[in-house]
OpenMM code with the backbone's topology and positions (N, CA, C; nanometers):
from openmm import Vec3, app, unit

residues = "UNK UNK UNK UNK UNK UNK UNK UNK UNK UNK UNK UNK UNK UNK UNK UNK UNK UNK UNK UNK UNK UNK UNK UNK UNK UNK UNK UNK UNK UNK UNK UNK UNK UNK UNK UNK UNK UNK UNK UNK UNK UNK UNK UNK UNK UNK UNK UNK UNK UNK UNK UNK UNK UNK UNK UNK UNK UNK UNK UNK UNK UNK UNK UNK UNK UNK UNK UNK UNK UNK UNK UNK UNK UNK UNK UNK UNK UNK UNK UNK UNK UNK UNK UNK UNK".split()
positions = [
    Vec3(-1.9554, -2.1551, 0.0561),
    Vec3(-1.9117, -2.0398, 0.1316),
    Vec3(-1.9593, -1.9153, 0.0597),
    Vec3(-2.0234, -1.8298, 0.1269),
    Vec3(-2.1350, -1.6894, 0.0636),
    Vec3(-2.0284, -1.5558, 0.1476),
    Vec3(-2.0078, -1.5030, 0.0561),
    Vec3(-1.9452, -1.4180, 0.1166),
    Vec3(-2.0096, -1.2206, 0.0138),
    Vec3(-1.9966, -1.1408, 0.1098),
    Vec3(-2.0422, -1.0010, 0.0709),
    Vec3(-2.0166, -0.9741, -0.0285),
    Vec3(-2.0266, -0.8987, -0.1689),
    Vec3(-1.8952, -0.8672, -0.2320),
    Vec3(-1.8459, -0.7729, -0.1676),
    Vec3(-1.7147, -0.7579, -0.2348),
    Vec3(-1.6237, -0.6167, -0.1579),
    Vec3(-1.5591, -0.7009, -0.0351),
    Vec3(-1.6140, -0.8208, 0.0517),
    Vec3(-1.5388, -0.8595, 0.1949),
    Vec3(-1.4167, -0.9019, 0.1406),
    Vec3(-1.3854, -0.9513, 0.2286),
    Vec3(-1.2292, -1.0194, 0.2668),
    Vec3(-1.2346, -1.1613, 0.2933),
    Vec3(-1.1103, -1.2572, 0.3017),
    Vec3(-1.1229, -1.3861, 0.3993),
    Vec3(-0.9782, -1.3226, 0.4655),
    Vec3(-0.9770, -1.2628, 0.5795),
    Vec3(-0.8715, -1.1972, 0.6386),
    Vec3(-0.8014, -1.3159, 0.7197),
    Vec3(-0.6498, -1.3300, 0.6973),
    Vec3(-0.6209, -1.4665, 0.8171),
    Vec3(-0.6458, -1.4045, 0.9420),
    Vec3(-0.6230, -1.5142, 1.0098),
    Vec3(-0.5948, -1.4715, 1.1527),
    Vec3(-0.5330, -1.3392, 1.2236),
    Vec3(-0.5421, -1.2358, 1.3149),
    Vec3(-0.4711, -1.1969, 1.3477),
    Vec3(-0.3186, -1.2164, 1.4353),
    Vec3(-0.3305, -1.2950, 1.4681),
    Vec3(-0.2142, -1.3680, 1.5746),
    Vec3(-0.1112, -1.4673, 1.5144),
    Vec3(-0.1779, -1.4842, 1.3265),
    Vec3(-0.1035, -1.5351, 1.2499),
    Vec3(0.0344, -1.4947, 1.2298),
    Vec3(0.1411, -1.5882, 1.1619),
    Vec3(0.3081, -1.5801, 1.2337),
    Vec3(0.2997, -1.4136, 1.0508),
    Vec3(0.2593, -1.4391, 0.9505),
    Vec3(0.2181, -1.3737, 0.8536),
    Vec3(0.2106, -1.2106, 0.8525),
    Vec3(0.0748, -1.2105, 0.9621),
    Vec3(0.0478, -1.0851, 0.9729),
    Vec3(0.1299, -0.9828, 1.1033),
    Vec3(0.1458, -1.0958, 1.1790),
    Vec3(0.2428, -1.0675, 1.2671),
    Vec3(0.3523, -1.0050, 1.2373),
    Vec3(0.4302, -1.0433, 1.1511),
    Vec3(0.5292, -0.9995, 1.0962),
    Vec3(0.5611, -0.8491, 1.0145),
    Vec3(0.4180, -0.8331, 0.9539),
    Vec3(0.3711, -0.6517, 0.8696),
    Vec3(0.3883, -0.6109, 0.9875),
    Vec3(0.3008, -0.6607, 1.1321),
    Vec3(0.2743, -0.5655, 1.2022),
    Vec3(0.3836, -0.5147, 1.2741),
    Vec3(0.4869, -0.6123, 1.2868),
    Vec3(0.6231, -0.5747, 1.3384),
    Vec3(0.6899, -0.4867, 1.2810),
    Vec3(0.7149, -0.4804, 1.1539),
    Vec3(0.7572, -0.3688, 1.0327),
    Vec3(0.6629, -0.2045, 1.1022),
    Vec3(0.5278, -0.2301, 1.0984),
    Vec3(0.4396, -0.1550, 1.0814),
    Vec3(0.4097, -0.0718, 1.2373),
    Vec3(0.4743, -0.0654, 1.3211),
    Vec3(0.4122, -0.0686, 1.4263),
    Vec3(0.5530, 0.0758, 1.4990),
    Vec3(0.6562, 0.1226, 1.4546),
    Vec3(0.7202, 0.1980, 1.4631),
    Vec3(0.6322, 0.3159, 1.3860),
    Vec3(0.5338, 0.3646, 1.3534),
    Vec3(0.4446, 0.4538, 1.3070),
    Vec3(0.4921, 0.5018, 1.1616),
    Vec3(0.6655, 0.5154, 1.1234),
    Vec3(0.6908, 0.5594, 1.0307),
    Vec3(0.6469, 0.4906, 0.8841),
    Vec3(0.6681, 0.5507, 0.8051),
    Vec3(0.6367, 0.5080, 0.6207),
    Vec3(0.7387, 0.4618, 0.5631),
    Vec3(0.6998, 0.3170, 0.5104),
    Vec3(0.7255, 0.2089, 0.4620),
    Vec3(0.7661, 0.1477, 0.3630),
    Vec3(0.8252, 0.1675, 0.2695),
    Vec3(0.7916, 0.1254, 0.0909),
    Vec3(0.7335, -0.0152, 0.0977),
    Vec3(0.6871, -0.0549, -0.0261),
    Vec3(0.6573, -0.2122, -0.0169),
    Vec3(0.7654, -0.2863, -0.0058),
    Vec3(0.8657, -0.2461, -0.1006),
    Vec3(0.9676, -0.3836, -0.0689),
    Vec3(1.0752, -0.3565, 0.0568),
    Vec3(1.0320, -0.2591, 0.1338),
    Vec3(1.0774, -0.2749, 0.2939),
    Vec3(1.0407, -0.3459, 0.3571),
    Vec3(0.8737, -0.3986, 0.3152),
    Vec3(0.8137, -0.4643, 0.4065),
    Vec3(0.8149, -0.6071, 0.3856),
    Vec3(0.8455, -0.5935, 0.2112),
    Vec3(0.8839, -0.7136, 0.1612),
    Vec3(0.9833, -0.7729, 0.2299),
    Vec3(1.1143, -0.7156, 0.2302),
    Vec3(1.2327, -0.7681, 0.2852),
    Vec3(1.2343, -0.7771, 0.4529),
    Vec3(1.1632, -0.6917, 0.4854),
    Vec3(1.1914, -0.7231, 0.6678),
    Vec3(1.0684, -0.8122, 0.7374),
    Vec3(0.9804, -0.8511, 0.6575),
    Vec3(0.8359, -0.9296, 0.7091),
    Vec3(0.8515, -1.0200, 0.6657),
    Vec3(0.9149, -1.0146, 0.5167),
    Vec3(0.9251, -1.1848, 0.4423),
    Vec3(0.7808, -1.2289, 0.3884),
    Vec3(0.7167, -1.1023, 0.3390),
    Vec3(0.5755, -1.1311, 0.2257),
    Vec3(0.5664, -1.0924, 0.1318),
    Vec3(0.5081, -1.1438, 0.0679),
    Vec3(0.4994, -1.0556, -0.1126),
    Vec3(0.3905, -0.9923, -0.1506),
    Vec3(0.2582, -1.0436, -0.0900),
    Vec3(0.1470, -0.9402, -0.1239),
    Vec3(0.1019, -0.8701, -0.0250),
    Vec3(0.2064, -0.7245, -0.0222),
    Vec3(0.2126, -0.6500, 0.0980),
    Vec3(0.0767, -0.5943, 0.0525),
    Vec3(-0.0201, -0.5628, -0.0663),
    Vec3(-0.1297, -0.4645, -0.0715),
    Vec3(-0.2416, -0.5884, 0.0426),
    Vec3(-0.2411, -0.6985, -0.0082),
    Vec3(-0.3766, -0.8032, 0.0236),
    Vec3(-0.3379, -0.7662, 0.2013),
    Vec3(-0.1986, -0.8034, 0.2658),
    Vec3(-0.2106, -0.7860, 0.4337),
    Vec3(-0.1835, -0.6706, 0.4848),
    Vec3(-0.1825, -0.5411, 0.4170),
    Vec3(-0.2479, -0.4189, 0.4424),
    Vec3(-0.4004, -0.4712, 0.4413),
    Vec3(-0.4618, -0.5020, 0.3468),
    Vec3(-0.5796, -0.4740, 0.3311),
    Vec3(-0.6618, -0.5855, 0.4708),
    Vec3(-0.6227, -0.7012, 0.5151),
    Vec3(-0.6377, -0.7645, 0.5888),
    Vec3(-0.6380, -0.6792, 0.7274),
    Vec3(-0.5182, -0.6686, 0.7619),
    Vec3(-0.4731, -0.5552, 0.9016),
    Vec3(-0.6025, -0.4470, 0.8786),
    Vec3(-0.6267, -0.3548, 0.7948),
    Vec3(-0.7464, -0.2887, 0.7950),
    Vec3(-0.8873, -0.3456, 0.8621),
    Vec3(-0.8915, -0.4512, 0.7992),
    Vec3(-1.0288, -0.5612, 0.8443),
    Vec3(-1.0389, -0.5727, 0.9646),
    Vec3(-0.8614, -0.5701, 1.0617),
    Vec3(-0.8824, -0.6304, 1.1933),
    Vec3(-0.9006, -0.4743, 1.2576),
    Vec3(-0.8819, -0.3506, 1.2021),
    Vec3(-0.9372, -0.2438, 1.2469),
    Vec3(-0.8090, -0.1495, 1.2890),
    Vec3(-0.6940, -0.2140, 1.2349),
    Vec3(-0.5559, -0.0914, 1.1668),
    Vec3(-0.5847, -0.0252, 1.0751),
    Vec3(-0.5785, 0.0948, 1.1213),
    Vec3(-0.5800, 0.2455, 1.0521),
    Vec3(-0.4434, 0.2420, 0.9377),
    Vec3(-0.4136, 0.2433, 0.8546),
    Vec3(-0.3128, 0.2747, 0.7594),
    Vec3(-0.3106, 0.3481, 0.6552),
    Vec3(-0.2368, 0.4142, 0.6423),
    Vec3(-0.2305, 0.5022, 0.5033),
    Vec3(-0.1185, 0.4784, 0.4043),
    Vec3(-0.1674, 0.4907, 0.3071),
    Vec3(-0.0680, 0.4699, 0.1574),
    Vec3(-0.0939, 0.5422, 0.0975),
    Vec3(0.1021, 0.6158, 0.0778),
    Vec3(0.0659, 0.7141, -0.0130),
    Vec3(0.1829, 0.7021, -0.0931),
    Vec3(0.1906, 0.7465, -0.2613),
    Vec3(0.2020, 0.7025, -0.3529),
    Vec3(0.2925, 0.8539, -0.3942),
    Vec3(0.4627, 0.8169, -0.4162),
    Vec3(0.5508, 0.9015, -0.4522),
    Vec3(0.5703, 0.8744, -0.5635),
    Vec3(0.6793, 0.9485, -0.6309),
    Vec3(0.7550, 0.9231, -0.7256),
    Vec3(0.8885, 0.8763, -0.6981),
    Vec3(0.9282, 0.8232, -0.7476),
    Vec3(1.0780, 0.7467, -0.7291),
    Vec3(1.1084, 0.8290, -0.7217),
    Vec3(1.3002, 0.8090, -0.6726),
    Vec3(1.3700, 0.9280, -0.6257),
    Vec3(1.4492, 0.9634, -0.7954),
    Vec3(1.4870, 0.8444, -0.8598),
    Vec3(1.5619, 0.8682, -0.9979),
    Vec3(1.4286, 0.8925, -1.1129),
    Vec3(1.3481, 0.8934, -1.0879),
    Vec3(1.2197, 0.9442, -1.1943),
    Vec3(1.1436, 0.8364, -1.2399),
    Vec3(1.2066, 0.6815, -1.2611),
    Vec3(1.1866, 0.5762, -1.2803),
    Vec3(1.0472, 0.5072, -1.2316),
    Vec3(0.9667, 0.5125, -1.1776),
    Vec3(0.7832, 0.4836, -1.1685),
    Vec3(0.7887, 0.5303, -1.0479),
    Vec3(0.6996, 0.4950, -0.9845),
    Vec3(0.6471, 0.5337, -0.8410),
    Vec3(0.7052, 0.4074, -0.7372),
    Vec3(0.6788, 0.4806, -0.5792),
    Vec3(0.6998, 0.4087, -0.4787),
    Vec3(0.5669, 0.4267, -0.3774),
    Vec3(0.5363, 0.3289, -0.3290),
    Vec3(0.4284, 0.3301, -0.2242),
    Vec3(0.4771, 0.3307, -0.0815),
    Vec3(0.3708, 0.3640, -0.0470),
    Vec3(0.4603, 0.3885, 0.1384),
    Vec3(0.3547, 0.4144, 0.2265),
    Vec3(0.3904, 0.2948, 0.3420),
    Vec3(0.2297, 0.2814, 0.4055),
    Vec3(0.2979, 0.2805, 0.5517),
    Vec3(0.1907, 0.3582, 0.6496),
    Vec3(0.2298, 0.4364, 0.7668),
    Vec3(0.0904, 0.3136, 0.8500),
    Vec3(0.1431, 0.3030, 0.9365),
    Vec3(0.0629, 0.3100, 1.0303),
    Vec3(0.0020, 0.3702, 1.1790),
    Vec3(-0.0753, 0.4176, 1.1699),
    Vec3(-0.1462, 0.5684, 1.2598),
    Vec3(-0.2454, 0.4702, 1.3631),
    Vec3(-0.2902, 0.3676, 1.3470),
    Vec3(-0.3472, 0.2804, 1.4762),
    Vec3(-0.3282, 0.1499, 1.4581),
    Vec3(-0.2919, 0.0729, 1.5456),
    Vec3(-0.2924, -0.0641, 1.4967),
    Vec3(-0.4564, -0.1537, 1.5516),
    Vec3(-0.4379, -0.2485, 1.4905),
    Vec3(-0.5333, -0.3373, 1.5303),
    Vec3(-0.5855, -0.3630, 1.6549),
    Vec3(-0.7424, -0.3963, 1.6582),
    Vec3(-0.8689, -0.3441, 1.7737),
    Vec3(-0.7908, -0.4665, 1.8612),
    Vec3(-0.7270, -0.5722, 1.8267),
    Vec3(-0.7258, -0.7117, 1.9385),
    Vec3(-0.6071, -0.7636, 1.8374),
    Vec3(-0.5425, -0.8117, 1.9431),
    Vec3(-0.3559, -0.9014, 1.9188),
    Vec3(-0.4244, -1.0646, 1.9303),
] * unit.nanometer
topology = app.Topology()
chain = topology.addChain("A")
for resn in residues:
    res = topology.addResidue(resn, chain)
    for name in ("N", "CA", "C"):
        topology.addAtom(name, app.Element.getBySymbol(name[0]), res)
């Protein structure tokens, strides 16, 4: 199997997986990861962002500071969803 560098092996879109971000993701508002963690039931929310992108969802992540000072929080919006369900 030859693949680009930089590509992906993106699952399926219609997968029960991605399905699930997109359900989180699909009210337009911003997200933390472990929102998406807890209401999608995935753990590598960066890899099915990065997947959903592939299928041609627009998303943005943007990168706060915690509210108690304690590291950062990420938070990912989605502004288009995917070209085909």
């Amino acid at each position: 199997m030859s693949r680009a560098t930089g590509s992906i092996h993106a699952g399926p879109l219609d997968g029960p997986r991605l399905q699930r971000v997109l359900w989180v993701l699909e009210d337009g508002r911003p997200h933390t990861t472990r929102d998406i963690v807890r209401k999608a039931r995935v753990m590598a929310v960066n890899a099915c962002i990065a997947e959903l992108r592939h299928h041609g969802a627009e998303i943005a992540c943007v990168r706060q500071a915690a509210p108690n000072g304690g590291g950062w929080r990420f938070y990912y919006t989605m502004t288009k969803g995917p070209t085909a369900r």
